[in-house]
N, C-alpha and C positions, 0 to 999 in steps of 0.2 A: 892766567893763561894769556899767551900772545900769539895773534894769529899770522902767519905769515905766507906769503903767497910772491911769486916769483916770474918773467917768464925766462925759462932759461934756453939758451940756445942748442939746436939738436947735437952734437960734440960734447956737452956739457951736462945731458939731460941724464944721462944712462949714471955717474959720476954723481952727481946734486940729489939724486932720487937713492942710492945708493946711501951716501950718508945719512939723510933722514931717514930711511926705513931702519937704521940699524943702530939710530938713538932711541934708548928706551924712555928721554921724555919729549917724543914726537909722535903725535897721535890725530888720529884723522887722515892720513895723509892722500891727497888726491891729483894724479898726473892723468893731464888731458894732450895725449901728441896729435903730430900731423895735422897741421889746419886745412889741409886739401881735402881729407876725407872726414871731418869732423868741424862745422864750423863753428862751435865753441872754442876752439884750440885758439893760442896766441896770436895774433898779429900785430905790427908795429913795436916790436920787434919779433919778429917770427919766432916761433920754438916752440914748445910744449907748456906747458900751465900749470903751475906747481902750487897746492894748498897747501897746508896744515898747520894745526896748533903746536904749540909749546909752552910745557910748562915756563910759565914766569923766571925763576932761576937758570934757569937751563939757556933764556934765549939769546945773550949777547955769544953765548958759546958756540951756537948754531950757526946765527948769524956773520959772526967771524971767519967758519968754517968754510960760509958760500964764498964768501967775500975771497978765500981762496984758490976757490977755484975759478974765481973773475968773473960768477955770477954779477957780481956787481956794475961791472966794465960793460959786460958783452949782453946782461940780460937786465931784468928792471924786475928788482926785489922789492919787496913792501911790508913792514912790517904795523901791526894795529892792536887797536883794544882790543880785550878779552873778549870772546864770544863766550854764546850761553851754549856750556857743556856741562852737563849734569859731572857731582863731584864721582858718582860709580864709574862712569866712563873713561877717568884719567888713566891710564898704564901703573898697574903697581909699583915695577920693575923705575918708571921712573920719578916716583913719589921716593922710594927709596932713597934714587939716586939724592934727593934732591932733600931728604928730610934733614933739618928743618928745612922747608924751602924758603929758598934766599928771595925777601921782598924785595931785592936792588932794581933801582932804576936798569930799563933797558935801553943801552945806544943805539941810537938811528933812528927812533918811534918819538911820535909824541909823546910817550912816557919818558925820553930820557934825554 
């Protein structure tokens, strides 16, 4: 699992939040907007706050995905080690996707 975390600029949040909720091996997913009225939310570069895991296999696919929509250009994506998520917790739907899951290195992390 690789956890990835973004901040993406407000034009691009609605879009970036979109694709992740609608891969079934993205899971956890957690958006923090508006840093005016929440001062957790993004700053330097402004926008919204973007969490979640990703199956292993699954994350250069994602990542390519953001990279897209110029998450990459406009916002400050980050990609890292595996957190501890219990193995019940993964998404069926994307174990499926992903059985065998592909151990391949991931581009852009210190994994790859």
């Amino acid at each position: 699992m690789i956890h990835i975390r973004a901040v993406s600029p407000p034009d691009l949040t609605d879009e970036a939040v979109g694709l992740l909720a609608d891969d079934p091996c993205v899971l956890n997913l957690i958006v923090r907007r508006d840093a005016a009225r929440h001062p957790d939310a993004a700053r330097h570069p402004d926008g919204a706050s973007i969490a979640c895991d990703v199956l292993t296999g699954a994350a250069n696919d994602v990542l390519h995905r953001l990279r897209t929509l110029r998450v990459d250009q406009r916002g400050s994506p980050a990609a890292g080690g595996p957190p501890a998520c219990p193995r019940h917790r993964r998404r069926e739907g994307g174990l499926k996707a992903l059985s065998p899951v592909d151990a391949s290195r991931v581009s852009g992390t210190p994994y790859g």
